[in-house]
Backbone as CSV, one residue per row, in Angstrom:
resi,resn,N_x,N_y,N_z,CA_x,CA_y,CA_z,C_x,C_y,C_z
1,UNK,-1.415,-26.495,-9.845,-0.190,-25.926,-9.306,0.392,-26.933,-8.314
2,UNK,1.534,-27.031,-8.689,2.462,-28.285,-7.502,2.523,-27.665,-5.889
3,UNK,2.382,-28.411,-5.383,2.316,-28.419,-3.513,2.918,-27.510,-3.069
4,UNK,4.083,-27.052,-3.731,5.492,-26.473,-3.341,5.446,-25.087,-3.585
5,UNK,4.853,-25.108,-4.861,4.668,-23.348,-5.305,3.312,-22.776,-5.174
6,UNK,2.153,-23.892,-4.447,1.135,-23.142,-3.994,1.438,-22.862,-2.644
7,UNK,2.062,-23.434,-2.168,2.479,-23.157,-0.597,3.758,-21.801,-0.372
8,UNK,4.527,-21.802,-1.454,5.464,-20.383,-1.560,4.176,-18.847,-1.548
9,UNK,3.248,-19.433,-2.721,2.434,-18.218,-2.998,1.862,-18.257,-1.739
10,UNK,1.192,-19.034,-1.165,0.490,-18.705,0.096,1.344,-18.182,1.343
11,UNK,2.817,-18.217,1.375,3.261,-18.140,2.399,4.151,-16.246,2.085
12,UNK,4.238,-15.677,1.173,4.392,-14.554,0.461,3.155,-13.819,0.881
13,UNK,1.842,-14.382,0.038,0.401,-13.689,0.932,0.264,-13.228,2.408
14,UNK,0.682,-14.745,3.119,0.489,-14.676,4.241,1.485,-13.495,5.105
15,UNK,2.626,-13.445,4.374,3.392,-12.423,5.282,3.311,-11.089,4.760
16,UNK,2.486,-10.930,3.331,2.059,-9.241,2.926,0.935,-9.038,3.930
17,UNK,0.314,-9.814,4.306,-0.989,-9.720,5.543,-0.610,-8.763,6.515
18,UNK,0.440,-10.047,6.876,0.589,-9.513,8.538,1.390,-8.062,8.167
19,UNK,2.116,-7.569,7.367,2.404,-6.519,7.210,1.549,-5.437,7.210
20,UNK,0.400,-5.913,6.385,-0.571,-5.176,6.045,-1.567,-4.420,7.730
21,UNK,-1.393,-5.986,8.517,-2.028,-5.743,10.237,-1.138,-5.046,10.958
22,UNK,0.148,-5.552,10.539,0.804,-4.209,11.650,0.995,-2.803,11.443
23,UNK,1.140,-2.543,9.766,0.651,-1.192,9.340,-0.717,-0.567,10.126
24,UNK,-1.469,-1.500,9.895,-2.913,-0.758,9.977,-3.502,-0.513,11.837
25,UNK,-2.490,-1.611,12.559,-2.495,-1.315,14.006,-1.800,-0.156,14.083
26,UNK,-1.065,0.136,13.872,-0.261,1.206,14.258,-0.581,2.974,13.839
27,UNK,-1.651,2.792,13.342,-2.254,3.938,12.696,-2.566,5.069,13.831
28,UNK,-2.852,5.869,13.947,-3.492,6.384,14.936,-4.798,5.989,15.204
29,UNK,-5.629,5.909,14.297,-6.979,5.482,15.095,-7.212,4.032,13.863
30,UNK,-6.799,2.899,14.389,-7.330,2.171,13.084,-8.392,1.367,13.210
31,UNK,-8.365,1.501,12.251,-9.684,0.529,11.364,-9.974,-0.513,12.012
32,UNK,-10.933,-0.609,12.681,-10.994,-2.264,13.241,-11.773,-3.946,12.174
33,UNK,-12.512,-2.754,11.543,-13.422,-3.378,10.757,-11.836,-4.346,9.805
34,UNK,-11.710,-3.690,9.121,-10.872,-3.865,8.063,-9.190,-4.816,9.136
35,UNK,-8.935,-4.515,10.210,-8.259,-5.141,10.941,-8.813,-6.930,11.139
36,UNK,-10.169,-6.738,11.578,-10.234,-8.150,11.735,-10.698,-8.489,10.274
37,UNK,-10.901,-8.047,9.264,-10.892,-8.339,7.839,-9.689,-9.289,7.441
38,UNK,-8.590,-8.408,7.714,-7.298,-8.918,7.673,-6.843,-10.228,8.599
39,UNK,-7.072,-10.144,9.301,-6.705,-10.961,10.780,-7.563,-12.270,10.034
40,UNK,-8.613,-12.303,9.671,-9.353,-13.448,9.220,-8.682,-14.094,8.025
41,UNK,-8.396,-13.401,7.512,-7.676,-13.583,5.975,-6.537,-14.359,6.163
42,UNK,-5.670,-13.912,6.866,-4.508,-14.387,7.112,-4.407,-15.587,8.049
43,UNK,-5.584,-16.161,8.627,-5.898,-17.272,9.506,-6.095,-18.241,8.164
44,UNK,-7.312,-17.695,7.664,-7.650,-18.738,6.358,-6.636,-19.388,5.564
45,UNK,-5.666,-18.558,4.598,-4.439,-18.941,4.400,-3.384,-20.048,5.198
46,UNK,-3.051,-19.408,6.723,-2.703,-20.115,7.177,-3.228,-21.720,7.667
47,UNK,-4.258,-21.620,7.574,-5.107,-23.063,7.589,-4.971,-23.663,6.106
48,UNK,-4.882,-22.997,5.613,-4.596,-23.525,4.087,-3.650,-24.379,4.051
49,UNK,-2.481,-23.457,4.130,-0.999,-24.076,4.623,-1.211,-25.557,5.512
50,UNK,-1.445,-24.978,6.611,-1.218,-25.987,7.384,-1.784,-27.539,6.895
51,UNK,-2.864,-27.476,5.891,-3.736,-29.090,5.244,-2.725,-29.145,3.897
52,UNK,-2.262,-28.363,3.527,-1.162,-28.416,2.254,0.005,-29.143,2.875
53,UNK,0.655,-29.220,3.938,1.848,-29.724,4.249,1.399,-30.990,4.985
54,UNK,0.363,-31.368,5.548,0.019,-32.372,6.267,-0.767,-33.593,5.189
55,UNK,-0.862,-33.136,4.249,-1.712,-34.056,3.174,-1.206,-34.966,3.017
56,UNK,-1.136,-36.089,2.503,-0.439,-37.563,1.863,-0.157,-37.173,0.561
57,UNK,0.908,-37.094,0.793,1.485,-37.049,-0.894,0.828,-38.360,-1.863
């Protein structure tokens, strides 16, 4: 997959995440487990990103 459209898909992921964390903060009693589940997830990705755009073409 080219640089460009693995980095679209990752950056689509990355913002269903954080949707997904502010849903699940806002719960009445939420999930913490599954919060930092998420929270990790969406770091990983973003580290992803970040060696995808910094690479040597």
């Amino acid at each position: 997959m080219p640089t460009e459209a693995r980095l679209s898909t990752l950056e689509t992921r990355h913002a269903a995440l954080e949707r997904r964390i502010t849903d699940e903060g806002q719960r009445p009693a939420p999930d913490t487990g599954e919060l930092h589940r998420l929270k990790l997830e969406k770091l990983r990705l973003k580290e992803e990103m970040e060696r995808l755009r910094h690479r040597p073409h």
